[in-house]
Structures are given as structure tokens and as C-alpha cells.
N, CA and C atoms as an extended XYZ file, in Angstrom:
213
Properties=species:S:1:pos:R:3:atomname:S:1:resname:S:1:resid:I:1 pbc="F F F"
N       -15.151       -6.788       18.500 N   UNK     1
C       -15.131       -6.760       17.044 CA  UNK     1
C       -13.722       -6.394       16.562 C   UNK     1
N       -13.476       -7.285       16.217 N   UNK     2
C       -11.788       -7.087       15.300 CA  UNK     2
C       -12.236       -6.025       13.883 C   UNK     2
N       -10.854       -5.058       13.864 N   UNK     3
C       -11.382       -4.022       12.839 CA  UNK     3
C       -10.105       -4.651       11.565 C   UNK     3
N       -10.703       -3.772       10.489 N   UNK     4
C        -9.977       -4.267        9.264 CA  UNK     4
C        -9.329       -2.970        8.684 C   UNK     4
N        -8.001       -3.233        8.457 N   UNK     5
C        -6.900       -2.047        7.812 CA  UNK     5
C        -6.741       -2.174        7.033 C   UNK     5
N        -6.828       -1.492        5.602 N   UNK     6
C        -6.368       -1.809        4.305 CA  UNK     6
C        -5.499       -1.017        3.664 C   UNK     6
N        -4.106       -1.169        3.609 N   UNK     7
C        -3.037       -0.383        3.380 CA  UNK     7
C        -2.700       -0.523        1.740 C   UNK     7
N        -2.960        0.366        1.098 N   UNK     8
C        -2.606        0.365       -0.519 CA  UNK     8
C        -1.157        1.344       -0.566 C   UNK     8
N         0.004        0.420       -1.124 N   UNK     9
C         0.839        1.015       -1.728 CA  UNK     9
C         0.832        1.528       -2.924 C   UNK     9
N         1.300        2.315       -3.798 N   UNK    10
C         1.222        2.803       -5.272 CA  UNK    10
C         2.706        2.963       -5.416 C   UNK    10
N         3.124        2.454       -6.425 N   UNK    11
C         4.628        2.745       -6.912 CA  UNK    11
C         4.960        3.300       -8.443 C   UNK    11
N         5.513        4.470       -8.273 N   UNK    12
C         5.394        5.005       -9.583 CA  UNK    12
C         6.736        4.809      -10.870 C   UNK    12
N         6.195        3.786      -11.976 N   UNK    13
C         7.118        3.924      -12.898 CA  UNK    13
C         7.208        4.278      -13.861 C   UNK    13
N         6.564        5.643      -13.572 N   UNK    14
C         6.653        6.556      -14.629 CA  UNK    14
C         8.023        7.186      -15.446 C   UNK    14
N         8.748        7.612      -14.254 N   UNK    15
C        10.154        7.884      -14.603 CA  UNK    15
C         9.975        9.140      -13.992 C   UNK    15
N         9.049        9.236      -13.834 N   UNK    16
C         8.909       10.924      -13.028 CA  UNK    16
C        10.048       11.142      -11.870 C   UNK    16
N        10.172        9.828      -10.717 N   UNK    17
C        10.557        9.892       -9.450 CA  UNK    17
C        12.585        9.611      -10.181 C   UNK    17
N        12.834       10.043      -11.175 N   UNK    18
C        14.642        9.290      -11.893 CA  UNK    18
C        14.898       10.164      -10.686 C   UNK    18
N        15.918        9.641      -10.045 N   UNK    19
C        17.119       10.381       -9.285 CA  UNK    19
C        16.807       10.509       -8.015 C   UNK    19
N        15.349        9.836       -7.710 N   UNK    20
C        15.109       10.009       -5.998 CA  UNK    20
C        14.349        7.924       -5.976 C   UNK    20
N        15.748        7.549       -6.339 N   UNK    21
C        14.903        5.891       -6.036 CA  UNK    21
C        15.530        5.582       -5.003 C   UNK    21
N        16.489        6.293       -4.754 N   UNK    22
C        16.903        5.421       -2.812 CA  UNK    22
C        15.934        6.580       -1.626 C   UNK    22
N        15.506        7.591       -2.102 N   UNK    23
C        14.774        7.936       -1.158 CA  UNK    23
C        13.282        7.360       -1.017 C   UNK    23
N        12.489        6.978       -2.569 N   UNK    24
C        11.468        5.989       -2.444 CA  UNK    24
C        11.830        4.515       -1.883 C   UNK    24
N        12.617        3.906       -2.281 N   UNK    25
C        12.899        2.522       -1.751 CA  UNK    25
C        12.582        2.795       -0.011 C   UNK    25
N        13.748        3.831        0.585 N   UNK    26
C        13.507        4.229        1.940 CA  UNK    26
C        12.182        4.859        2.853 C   UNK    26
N        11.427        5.185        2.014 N   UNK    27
C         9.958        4.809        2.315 CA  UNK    27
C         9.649        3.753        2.073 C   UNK    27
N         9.272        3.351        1.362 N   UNK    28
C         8.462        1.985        0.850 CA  UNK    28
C         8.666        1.168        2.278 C   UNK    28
N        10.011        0.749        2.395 N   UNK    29
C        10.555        0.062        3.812 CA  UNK    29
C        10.418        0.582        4.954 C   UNK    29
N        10.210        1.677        4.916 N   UNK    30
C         9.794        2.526        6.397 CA  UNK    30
C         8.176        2.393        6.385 C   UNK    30
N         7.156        2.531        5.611 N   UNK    31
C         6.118        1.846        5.436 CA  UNK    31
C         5.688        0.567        5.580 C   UNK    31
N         6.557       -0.138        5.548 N   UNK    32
C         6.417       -1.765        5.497 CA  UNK    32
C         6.692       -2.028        7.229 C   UNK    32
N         7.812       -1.442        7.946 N   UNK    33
C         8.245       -1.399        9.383 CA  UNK    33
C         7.058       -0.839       10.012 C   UNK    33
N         6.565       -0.045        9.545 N   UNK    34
C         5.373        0.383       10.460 CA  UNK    34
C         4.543       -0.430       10.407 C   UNK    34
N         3.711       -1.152        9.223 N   UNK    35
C         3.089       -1.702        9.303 CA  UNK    35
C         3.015       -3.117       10.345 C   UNK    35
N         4.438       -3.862        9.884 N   UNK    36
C         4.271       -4.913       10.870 CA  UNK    36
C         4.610       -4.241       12.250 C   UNK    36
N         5.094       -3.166       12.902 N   UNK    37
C         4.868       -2.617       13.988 CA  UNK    37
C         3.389       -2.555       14.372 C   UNK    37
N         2.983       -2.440       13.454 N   UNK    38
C         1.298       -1.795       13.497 CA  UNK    38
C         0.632       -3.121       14.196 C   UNK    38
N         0.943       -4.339       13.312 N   UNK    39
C         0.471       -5.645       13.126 CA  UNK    39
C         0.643       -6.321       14.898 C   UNK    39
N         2.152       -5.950       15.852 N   UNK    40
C         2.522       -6.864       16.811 CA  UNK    40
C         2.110       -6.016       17.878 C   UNK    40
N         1.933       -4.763       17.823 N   UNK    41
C         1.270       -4.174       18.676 CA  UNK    41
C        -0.706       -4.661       19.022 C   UNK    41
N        -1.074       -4.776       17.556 N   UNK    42
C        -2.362       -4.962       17.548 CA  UNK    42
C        -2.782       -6.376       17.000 C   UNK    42
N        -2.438       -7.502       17.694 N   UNK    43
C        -2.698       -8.951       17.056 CA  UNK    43
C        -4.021       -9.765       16.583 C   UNK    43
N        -4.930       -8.697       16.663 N   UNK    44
C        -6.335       -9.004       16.343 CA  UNK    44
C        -6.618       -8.346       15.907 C   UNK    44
N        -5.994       -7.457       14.860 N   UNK    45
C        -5.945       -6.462       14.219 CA  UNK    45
C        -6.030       -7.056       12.592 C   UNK    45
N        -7.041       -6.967       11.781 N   UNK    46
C        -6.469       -7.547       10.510 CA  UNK    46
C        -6.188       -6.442        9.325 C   UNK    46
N        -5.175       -6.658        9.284 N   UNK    47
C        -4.654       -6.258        8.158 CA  UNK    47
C        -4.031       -6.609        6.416 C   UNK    47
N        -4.478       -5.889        5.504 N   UNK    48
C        -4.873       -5.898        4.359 CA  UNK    48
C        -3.590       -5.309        3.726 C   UNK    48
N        -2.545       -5.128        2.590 N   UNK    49
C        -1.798       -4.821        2.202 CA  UNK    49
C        -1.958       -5.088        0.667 C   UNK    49
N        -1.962       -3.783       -0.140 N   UNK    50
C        -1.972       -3.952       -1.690 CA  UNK    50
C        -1.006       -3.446       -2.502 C   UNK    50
N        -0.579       -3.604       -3.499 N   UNK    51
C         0.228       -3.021       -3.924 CA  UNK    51
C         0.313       -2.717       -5.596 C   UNK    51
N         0.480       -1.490       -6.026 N   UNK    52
C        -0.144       -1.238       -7.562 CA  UNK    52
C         1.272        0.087       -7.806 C   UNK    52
N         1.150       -0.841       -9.074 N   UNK    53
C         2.262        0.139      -10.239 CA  UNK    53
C         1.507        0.776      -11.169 C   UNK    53
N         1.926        2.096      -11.552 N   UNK    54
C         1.963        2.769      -12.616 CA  UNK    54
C         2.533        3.609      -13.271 C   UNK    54
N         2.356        3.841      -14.490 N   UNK    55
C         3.389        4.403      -15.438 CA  UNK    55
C         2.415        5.656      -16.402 C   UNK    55
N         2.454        5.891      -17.243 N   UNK    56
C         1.599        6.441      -18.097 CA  UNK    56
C         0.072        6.427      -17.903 C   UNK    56
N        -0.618        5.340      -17.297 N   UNK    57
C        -2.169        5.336      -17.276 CA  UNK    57
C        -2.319        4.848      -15.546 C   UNK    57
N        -3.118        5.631      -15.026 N   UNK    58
C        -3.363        5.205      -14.003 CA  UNK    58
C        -4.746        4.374      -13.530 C   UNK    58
N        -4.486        3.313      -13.211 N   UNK    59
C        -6.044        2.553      -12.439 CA  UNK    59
C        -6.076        3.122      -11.511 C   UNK    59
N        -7.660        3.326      -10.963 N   UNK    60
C        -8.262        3.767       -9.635 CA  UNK    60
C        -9.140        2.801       -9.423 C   UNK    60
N        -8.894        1.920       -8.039 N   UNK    61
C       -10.222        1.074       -8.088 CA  UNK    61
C       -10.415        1.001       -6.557 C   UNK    61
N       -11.947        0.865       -6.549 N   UNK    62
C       -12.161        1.135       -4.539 CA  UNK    62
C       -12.305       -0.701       -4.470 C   UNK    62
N       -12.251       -1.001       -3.099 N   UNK    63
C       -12.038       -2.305       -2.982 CA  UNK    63
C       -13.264       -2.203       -1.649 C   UNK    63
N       -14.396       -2.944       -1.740 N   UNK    64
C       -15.230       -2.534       -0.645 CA  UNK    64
C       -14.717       -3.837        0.142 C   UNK    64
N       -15.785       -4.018        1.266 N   UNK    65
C       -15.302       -4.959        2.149 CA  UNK    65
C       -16.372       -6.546        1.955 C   UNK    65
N       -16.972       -6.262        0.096 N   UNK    66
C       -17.724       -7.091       -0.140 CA  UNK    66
C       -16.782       -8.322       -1.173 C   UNK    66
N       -15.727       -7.866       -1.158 N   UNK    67
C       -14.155       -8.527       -2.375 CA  UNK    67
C       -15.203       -8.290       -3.605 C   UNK    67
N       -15.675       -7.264       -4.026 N   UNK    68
C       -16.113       -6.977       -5.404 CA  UNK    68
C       -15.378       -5.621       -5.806 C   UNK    68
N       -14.179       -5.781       -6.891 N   UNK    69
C       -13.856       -4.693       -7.262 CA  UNK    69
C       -14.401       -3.635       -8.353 C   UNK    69
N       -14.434       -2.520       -8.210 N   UNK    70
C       -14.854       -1.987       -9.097 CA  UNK    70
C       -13.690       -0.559       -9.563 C   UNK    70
N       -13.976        0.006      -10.566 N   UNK    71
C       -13.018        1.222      -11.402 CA  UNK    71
C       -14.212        2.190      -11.246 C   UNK    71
């Protein structure tokens, strides 16, 4: 049975993070390296990658493994 990974990024543009955007950028990309590390190590591995901005209002939404989203 092949298993399923679902990696959610969140990126904040709030303005909260002013003055630390080369240390987020340098995650974000160190996150992304792992992942496809993750990916060539494990080739029957499926993996899922999302990615969500926010600023002032935040969405929360669970994503089941039925593709029906809900808040």
C-alpha cells in the first residue's frame, strides 16, 4: 500500500515577518529540498504539496482524503 503525504505550506503577508524575509525565503527552500529529498528516496511515495497565503484573516480548511473541502 503506497501511503499519502500532504505537505501544507502557509506564507505570511501580514507584514508581521518585515525584516526576516531572507530568513523565511531560506526556509521555504529548505522545505521544498527536503521534500523532493523526501520524494527520491521514497518513489512510491505520494506526495501532496499546498500552499496558502495570509494577511489579516486567516482560512483554516482540513482537506480529507475524500477531495471534499471543508472550513
Amino acid at each position: 500500500m503506497n501511503k499519502k503525504t500532504i505537505y501544507q505550506m502557509i506564507v505570511d503577508q501580514s507584514g508581521s515577518m518585515t525584516g526576516s524575509e531572507s530568513q523565511v525565503i531560506e526556509g521555504f527552500n529548505g522545505q521544498l529540498k527536503s521534500i523532493q529529498t523526501i520524494q527520491k528516496e521514497f518513489p512510491n511515495q505520494e506526495l501532496v504539496m499546498g500552499l496558502r497565503f495570509f494577511n489579516s484573516q486567516v482560512d483554516r480548511y482540513a482537506i480529507p482524503f475524500n477531495n471534499k473541502v471543508s472550513s
